[in-house]
Structure formats: C-alpha cells, structure tokens
C-alpha positions in Angstrom: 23.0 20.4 -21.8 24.3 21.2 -18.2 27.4 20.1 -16.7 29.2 20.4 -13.1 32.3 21.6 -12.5 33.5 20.3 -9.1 36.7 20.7 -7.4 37.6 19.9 -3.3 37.1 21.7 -0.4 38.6 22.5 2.7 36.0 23.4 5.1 31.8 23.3 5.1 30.4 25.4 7.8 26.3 25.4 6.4 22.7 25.9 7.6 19.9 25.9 5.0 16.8 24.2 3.7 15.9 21.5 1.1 13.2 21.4 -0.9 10.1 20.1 -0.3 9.9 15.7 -0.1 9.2 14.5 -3.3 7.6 11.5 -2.4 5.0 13.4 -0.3 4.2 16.1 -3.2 3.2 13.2 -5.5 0.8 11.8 -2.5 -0.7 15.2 -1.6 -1.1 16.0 -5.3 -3.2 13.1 -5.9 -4.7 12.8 -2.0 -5.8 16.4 -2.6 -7.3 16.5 -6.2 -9.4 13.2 -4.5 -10.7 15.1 -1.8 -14.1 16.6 -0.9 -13.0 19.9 -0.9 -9.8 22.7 -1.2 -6.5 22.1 -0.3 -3.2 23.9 0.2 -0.3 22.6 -0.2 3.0 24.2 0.9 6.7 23.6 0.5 5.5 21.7 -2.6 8.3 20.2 -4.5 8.6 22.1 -8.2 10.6 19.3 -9.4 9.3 17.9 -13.2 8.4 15.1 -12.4 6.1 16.4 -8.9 4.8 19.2 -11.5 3.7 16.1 -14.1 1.9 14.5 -11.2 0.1 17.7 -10.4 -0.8 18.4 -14.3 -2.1 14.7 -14.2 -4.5 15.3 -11.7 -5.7 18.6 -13.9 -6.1 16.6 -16.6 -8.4 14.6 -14.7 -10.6 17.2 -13.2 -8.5 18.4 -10.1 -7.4 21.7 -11.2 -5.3 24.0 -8.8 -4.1 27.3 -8.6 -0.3 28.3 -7.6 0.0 30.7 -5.1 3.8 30.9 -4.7 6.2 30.0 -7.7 10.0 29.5 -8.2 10.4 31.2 -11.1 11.9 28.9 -13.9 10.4 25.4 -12.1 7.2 25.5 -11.2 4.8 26.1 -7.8 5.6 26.2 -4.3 2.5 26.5 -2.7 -0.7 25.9 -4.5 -4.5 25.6 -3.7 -5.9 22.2 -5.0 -9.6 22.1 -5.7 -10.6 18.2 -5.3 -13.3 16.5 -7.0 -15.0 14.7 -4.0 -13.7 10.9 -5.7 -15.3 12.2 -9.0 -12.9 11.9 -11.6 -13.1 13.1 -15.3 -11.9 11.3 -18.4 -8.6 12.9 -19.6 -8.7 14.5 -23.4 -5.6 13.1 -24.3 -2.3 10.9 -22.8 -1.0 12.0 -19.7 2.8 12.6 -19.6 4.4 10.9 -16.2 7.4 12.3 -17.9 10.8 10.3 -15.8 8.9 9.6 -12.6 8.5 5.7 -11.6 6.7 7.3 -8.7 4.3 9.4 -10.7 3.5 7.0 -12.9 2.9 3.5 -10.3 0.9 5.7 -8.2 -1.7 7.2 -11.4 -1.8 3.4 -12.1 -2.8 2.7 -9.3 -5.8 5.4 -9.2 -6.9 4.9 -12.8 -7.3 1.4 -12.7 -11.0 1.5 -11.1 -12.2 4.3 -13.0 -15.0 4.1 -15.7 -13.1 5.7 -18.6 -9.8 4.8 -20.5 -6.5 6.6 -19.9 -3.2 6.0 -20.8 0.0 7.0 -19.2 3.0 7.6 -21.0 6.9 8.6 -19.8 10.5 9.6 -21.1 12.6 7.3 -22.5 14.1 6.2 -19.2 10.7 5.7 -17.6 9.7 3.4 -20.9 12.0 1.1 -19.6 11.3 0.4 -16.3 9.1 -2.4 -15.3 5.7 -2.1 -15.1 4.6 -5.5 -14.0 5.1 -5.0 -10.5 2.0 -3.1 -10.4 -0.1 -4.4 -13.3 -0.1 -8.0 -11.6 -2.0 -6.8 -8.7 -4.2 -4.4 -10.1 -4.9 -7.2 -12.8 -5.9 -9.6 -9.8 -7.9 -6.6 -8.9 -9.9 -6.8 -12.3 -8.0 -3.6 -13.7 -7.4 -4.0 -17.4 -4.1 -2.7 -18.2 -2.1 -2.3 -21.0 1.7 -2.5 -21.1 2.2 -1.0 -25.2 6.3 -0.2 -24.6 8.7 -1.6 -26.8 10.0 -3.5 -24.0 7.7 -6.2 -22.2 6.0 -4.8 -19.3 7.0 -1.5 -19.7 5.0 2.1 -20.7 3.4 3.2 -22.0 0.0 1.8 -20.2 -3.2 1.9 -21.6 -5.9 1.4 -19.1 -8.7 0.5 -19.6 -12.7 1.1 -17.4 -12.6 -1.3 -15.1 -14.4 -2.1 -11.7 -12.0 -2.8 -8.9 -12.5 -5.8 -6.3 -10.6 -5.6 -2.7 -7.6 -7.7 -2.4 -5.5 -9.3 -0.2 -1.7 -8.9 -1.7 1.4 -10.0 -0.9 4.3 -8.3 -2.1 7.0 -10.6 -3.6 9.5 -7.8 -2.9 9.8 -4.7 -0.2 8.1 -1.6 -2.7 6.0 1.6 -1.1 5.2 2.4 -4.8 3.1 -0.8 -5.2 2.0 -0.6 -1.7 0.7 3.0 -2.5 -0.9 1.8 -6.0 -2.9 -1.0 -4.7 -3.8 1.1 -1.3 -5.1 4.0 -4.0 -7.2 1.4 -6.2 -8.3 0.0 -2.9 -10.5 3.0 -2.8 -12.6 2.5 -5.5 -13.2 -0.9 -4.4 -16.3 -2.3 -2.2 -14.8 -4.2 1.0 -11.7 -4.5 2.8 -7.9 -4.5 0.3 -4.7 -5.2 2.3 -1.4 -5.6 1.6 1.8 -7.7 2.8 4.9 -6.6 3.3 8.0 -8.5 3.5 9.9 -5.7 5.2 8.8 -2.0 6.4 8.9 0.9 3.7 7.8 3.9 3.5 4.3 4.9 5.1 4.0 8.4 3.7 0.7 6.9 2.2 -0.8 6.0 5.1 0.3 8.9 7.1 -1.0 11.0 4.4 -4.4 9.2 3.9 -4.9 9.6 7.9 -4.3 13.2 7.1 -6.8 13.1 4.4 -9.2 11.6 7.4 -8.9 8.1 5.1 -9.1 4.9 8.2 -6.1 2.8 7.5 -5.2 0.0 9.9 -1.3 -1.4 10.2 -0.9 -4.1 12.1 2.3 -5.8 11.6 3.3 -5.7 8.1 -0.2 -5.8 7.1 -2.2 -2.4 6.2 -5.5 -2.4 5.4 -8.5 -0.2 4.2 -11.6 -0.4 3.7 -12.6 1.3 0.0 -15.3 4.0 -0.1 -14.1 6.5 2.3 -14.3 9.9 1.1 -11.2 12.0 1.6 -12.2 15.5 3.9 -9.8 17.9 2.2 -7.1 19.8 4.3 -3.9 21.7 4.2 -0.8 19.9 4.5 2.9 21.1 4.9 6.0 19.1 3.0 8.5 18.8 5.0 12.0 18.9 3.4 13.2 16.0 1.3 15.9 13.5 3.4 16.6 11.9 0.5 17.6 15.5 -0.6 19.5 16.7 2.3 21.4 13.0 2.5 24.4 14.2 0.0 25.0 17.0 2.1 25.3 15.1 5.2 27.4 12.8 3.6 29.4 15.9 2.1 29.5 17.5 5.9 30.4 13.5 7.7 33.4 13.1 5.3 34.7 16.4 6.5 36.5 16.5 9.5 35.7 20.1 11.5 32.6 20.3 9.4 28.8 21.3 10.8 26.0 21.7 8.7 22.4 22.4 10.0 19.4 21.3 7.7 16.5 22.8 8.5 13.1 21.8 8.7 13.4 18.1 7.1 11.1 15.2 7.1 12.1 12.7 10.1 10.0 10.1 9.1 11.2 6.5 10.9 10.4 5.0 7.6 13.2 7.7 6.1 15.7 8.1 7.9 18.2 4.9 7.5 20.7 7.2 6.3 21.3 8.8 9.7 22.0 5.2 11.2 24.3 4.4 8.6 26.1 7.5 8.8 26.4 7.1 12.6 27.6 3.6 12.4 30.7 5.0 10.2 30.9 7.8 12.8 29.5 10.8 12.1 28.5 12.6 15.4 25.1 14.1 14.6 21.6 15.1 16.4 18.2 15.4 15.3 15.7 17.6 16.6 11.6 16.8 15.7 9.7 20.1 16.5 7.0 19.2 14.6 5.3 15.8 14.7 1.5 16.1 12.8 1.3 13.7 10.2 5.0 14.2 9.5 7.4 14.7 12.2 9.4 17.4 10.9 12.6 18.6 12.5 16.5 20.0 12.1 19.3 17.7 11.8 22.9 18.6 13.0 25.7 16.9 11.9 29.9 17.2 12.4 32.3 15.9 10.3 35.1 13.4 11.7 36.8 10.4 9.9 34.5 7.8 8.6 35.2 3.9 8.5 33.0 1.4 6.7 30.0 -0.6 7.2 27.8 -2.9 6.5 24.3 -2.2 4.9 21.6 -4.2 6.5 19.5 -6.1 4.5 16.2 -4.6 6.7 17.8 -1.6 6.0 17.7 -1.4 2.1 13.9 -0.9 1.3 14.2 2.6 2.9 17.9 3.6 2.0 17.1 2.4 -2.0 17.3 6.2 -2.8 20.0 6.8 -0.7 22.8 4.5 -1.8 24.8 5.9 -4.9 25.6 9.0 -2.2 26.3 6.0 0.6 28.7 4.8 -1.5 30.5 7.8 -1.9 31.1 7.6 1.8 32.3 4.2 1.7 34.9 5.2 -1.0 35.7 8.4 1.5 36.0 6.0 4.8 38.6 4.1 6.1 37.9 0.0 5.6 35.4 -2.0 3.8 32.1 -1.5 3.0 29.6 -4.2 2.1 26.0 -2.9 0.3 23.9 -6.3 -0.8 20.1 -6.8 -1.2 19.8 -4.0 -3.7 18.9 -5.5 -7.2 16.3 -3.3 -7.1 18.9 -0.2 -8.1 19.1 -2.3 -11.5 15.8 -0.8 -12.5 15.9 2.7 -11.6 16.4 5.6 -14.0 20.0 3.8 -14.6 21.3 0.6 -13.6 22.5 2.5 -10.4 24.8 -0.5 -9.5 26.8 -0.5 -12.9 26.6 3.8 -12.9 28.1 3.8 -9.7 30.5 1.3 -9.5 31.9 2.6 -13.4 32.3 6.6 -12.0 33.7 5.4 -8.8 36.3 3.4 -11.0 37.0 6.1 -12.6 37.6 8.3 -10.1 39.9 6.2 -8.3 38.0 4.0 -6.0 38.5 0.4 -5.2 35.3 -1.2 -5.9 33.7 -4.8 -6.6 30.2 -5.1 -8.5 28.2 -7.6 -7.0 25.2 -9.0 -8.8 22.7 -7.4 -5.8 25.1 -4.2 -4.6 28.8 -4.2 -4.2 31.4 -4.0 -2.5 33.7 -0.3 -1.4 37.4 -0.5 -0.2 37.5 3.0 1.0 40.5 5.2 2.0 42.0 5.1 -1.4 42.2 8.7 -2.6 39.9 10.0 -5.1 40.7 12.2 -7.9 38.9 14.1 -10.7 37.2 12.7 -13.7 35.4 13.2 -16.6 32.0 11.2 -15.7 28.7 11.3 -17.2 25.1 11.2 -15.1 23.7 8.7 -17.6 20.4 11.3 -16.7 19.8 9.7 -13.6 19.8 12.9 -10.8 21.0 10.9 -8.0 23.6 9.8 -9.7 24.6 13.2 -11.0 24.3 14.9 -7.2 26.3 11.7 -5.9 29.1 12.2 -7.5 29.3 16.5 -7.1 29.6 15.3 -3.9 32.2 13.2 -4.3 34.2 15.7 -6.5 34.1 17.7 -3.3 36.8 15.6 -2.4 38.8 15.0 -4.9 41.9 16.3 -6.6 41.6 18.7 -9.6 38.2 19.2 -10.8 35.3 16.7 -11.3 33.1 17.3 -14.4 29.1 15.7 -14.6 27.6 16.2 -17.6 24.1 16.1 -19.0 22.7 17.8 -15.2 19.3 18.7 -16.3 17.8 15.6 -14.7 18.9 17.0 -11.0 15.7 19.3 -11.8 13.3 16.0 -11.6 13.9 15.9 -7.5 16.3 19.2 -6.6 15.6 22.5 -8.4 18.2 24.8 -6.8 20.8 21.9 -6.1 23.4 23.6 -8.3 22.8 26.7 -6.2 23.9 25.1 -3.0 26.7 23.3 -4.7 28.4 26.6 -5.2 27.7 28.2 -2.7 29.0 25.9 -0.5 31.7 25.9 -2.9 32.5 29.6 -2.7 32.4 29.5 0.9 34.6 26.9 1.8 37.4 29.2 3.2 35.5 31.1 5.1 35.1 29.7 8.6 32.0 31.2 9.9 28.4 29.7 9.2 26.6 31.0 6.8 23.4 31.1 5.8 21.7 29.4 2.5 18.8 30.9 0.9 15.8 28.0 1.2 14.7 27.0 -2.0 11.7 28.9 -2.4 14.2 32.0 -2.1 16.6 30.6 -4.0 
C-alpha cells in the first residue's frame, strides 16, 4: 500500500501538463464504441477507472487498439472501432471497478438493449446509490436490478428492455443522470428531455454534437431525439481541471508563486474553481487557443495571500469535485469560509464532508461540519499529521497539497486510489517538491512522458 510523504515548501515556480479529463475519456469511450465507424482518441486518461469503461465497451463489441501507452497504467491514445449502435451481449459481469461515473453512464446505455448485463464495482462503488438513475430509466421501461447488500446500490442486473422517450426532471443538479438518461434516450423512438434545476456539466452534449448526435438546450432543458446514428470522429482530451485545481490551489496559497498548466479543458461548465480562487485573490489568466468541441487553453496563475469566501450555491453542481482541495484554501486563507449545498459529497467514494473536516482537524485547522458542507476559519497554521485517504483520490491529493504547507512532514496513506483519476500525480508532487529552492521555471514532463 502507498503512502505520501509531504513536507512544506518555499517556493513553486512550474509549467506542465495534466492528464487527459476524466469525465470526457468515459464519454468518448462509450460515444466512440457507439459510432458508425473508427475513432481515435488522444490524451486519453489511463486512469482504472477510464480503462474499466474502455474494457466495458470491449466487452460489448467495441473493441480498440492502443496506439500510445504509459507503461504501468494503461493507453494514451487508442483507435476505437464502433459498432454502428449494434451492441453485443457481454460473456460475463462487467467490472465498473470504483467509478460512479463509469458505472451511471453504462446504465444508462444498457438499459435499452435486448440482452441482460450486469454491472458490478469495488467495495466503495457498492455503496453508493444507485437510485438516482434506476428511477428514471425505470420510468423509461428499463428493468433494473439493484442486488448490493445495501438498498439501491450495485451491483445492477439489467435486464432487455425496450426504452420509451421521457421527459425528466431532476430532483437534484447531477451530469451523471443527465448523461444516463440522454444515452438511453438513444435507443428510444421520439423525443427524451431532461430538467435541470441548476447548470452542470455539458461534456455530453458537447461530445454527442461531436459525434454529429442533434441535441437541443434551451434553458435548463436538453433534448434529443433517439435514433440518430453517431458518425465516428477523432477527438482530443483536453487536460483534466479537476486535475490541475490542487496545483492551482498549491500555486494561489504561495505568495511569489507562478505555475503554467498547459493545455487544459476550459469548459464554462468546469471552471468554478478559477472564480472561487479569484474571489480569495489569486491573480490568474486563462488563455483558450482551442475552442472545437472543447475549448482548450493554458491557465496562469500567481500566488499572493488568500482570504475566504463564500461558496455559491449555483456554484456547487460544477465545483462538487473540486471542494476537499477548496477547503484546503480556506484553511490556508485569512477569514472565514462558508461551503453549503453540498450533501451530495456524503455519497462519494467517502463521505467527503466527514474525511475532510476529520484530516483538517487533525492537522490543525479550525473547522465546523455542517450537515450540507462546513464551515473553514482559516489563517490558523497547519502542521503535519498522520492522516489516512480513506481510498478516496481526491481526498488523498487534497491533503499532499496541504502538507505543502505545513510544518514537519505530512503522511497519506493507502495512495493507490490517486491512480483512478491521476496516474503520474506522485511524479509531480516531487518534483515540485525537489524543486522548490530553485527559483527558475522549470519544466514538468506531461503525463504521457512521465
């Protein structure tokens, strides 16, 4: 088992690359083994749980061949071969292994098919509810199975099934459902739309337009109409915000800091964390270069003193992923910071609210838990502790970051879950480590060097 050993630093002077978006690597994994045709996919995220997606899709008829590899994780940049909507049955369960993601999203696509499947997950995954997704698809006249030891949970059995359009509203602000509904939507005859009661993430709709897939938005309304054949292409992940966001929290703590990440998704829907960060004062810029699909660009950000905020409830949908590492801002700025309208981090890998409020205790922060966030008094110094990830990778990444800046040294243990969204994240965390007295920039191998 894997462990980090974190102690503070003095200086981060950085430009590099993150790996490929994870959310978008599940889409174009599924979007491209639906297709009429082949498909490349580059910068692909070879996290597990991305790779458990891709060997889904194998498993049901979409095989693909890897073109590039990062040797001990998994592909790069791969050649999909799609099945023109033609799925097979799969010879046995398919493992969604810890991905919530993953395994909504399969739901979603195997719940209008004419052949039983069933989609099983790690320990972790077993426990998170299901029902969010089975009650929709159910209303769709999908035919799933929740067989965990909890109620509503995995594994699901699912069962053939002919799929009717719908017109859903969503009782609470969730791409995943959005996406699973959208993806039975087309193996449905007519028109299936969705409600949502706040914007999140449109990488599926971005990605189905991509896929030459007619999607309509109109408000917080999308809409498709099913039987529309995706027309395979190549697509390009852009690097992973959600990824990058610890080191621009690392770098805006930092006063005399600058850190370049290169190449990162800039998706509206994604990029909360930059208005947060400027609100506490960080001084940062972001440049799109590339806007097709995805806009795509670099993001530039100095270090000064911080002070705290609050979180806006519009803003929480799309900073869910982001907030253990927000925190660790708060407890690094000056004031109070207020983070409410986030239940929803009660049933992620870990209860993320209890997971962070407990390490930040116990690294010396001043913090309240609140039934739907909490609460940050920052300013009071942090110092090292022994803390455990509780195998939750944002959790673990979070708080390296905050042993950055604390006295003595900061140990993580059980670190192999970072590998489910950020193969190569210990890399960076030393090298940024090893650097830290040296004042020039330097320059991080991306993580298809790594």
């Amino acid at each position: 088992m894997s462990e980090f050993r974190v102690k503070s630093i003095t200086k981060l002077h950085a430009e590099f690359s993150v790996p490929g978006d994870k959310s978008m690597s599940h889409r174009a994994a599924i979007l491209g083994g639906l297709s009429n045709g082949t498909c490349t996919i580059t910068n692909f995220l070879p996290s597990e749980d991305c790779v458990n997606t891709l060997n889904a899709m194998k498993a049901l008829g979409a095989d693909h061949e890897v073109l590039e590899e990062l040797e001990g994780y998994g592909p790069v940049k791969l050649r999909i071969h799609g099945q023109s909507m033609q799925l097979s049955a799969p010879e046995k369960p398919i493992d969604c292994g810890n991905s919530g993601t993953g395994m909504r999203l399969l739901a979603g696509l195997l719940a209008g098919q004419p052949f039983t499947s069933e989609l099983f997950g790690d320990a972790s995954l077993s426990s998170r509810p299901m029902g969010r997704i089975t009650v929709p698809l159910g209303q769709m006249g999908a035919h799933i199975e929740t067989k965990g030891e909890k109620p509503g949970c995995a594994p699901l059995l699912i069962h053939p099934a002919k799929v009717q359009p719908i017109d859903y509203e969503m009782p609470v602000a969730s791409a995943q459902v959005k996406s699973a509904v959208l993806l039975a939507g087309m193996f449905a005859e007519g028109k299936t739309s969705v409600t949502q009661p706040a914007t999140t993430r449109d990488h599926t709709e971005r990605m189905l337009a991509s896929f030459r897939v007619s999607t309509r938005t109109e408000n917080h309304v999308i809409s498709m109409v099913g039987g529309q054949m995706p027309e395979s292409c190549d697509f390009i992940v852009p690097g992973d915000i959600s990824s990058a966001a610890f080191w621009l929290v690392a770098a805006a703590a930092l006063p005399g800091s600058r850190l370049v990440i290169q190449n990162v998704g800039l998706n509206p829907t994604r990029t909360a964390i930059l208005n947060v960060l400027s609100r506490m004062g960080a001084h940062m810029s972001e440049i799109v270069h590339s806007s097709s699909g995805e806009p795509i660009g670099n993001i530039e950000i100095h270090g000064c003193p911080l002070t705290g905020t609050t979180i806006l409830p519009e803003e929480v949908p799309n900073l869910i992923d982001e907030i253990p590492v927000i925190a660790i801002a708060a407890a690094l700025a000056q004031g109070k910071t207020e983070i409410r309208n986030a239940k929803e981090l009660r049933v992620k890998e870990t209860d993320r609210i209890t997971t962070v409020v407990n390490n930040l205790r116990a690294m010396g922060g001043v913090v309240e838990e609140l039934e739907d966030g909490m609460i940050i008094e920052g300013g009071h110094p942090l110092h090292g502790a022994d803390l455990d990830s509780y195998g939750d990778h944002r959790i673990a990444m979070a708080f390296a970051i905050a042993g950055l800046f604390a006295s003595g040294e900061t140990i993580i243990h059980n670190t192999d879950c970072v590998n489910t969204s950020y193969p190569g994240f210990a890399h960076h965390l030393e090298a940024i480590r090893h650097h830290r007295s040296e004042p020039a920039d330097f320059i991080l191998p991306t993580i298809s060097h790594a």
